[in-house]
C-alpha positions in Angstrom: 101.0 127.8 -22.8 98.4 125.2 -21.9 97.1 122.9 -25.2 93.4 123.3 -24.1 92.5 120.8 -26.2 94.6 118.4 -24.8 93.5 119.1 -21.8 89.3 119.2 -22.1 88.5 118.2 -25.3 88.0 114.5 -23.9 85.3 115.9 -21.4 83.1 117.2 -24.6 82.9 113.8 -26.0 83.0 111.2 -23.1 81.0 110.8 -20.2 83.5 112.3 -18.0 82.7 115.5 -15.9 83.9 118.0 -13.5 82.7 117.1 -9.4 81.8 120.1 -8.0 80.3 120.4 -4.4 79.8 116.5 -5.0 77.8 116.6 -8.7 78.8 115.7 -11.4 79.2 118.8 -14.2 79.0 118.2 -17.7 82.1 120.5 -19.5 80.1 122.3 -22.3 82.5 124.4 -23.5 86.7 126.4 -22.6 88.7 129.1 -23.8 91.2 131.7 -23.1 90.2 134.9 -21.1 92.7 138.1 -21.7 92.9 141.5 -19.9 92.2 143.4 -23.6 96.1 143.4 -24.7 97.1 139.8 -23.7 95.9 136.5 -22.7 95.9 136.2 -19.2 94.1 132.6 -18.4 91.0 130.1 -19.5 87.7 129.4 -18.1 85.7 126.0 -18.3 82.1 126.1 -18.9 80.0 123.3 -17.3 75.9 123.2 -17.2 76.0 125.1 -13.9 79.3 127.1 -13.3 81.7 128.8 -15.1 85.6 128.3 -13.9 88.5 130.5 -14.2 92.3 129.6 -14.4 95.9 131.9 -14.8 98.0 130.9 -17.7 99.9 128.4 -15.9 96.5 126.1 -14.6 95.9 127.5 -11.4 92.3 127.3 -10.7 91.4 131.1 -9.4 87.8 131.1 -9.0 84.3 130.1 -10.3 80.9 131.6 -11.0 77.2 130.5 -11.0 75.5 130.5 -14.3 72.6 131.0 -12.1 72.2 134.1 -9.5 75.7 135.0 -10.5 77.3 134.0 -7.1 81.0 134.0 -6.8 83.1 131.5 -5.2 86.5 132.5 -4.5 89.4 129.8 -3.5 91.3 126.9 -4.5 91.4 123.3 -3.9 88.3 122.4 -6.9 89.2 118.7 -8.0 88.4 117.3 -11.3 86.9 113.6 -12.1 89.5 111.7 -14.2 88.1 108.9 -15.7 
């Protein structure tokens, strides 16, 4: 399983961010999603959208925080500083 921590706790405490559709998105918060029995994947919370992955990474798909539009797809890219 993926060490979330590992993985996005650096983005919480740097000035490092997410680029999505060309800005830059603070993370505010992750954790693990699950279908009600097990876990099935994580989301990353930035100001603006929320992100959902599977278990192994995979980014799946992403919602507004505002309207509550949908965007469906792969090929989001994160910022490494």
């Amino acid at each position: 399983m993926i060490n979330l921590d590992a993985r996005y706790e650096s983005y919480l405490h740097t000035d490092k961010c997410f680029t999505i559709n060309g800005a830059c998105e603070k993370v505010v918060a992750y954790g693990w999603t699950d279908d009600g029995l097990v876990i099935d994947g994580y989301y990353v919370l930035t100001n603006e959208h929320k992100l959902f992955y599977n278990t192994e990474g995979q980014f799946l798909y992403m919602e507004s925080r505002k309207g509550g539009r949908v965007v469906y797809g792969t090929g989001l890219e994160n910022q490494r500083s």
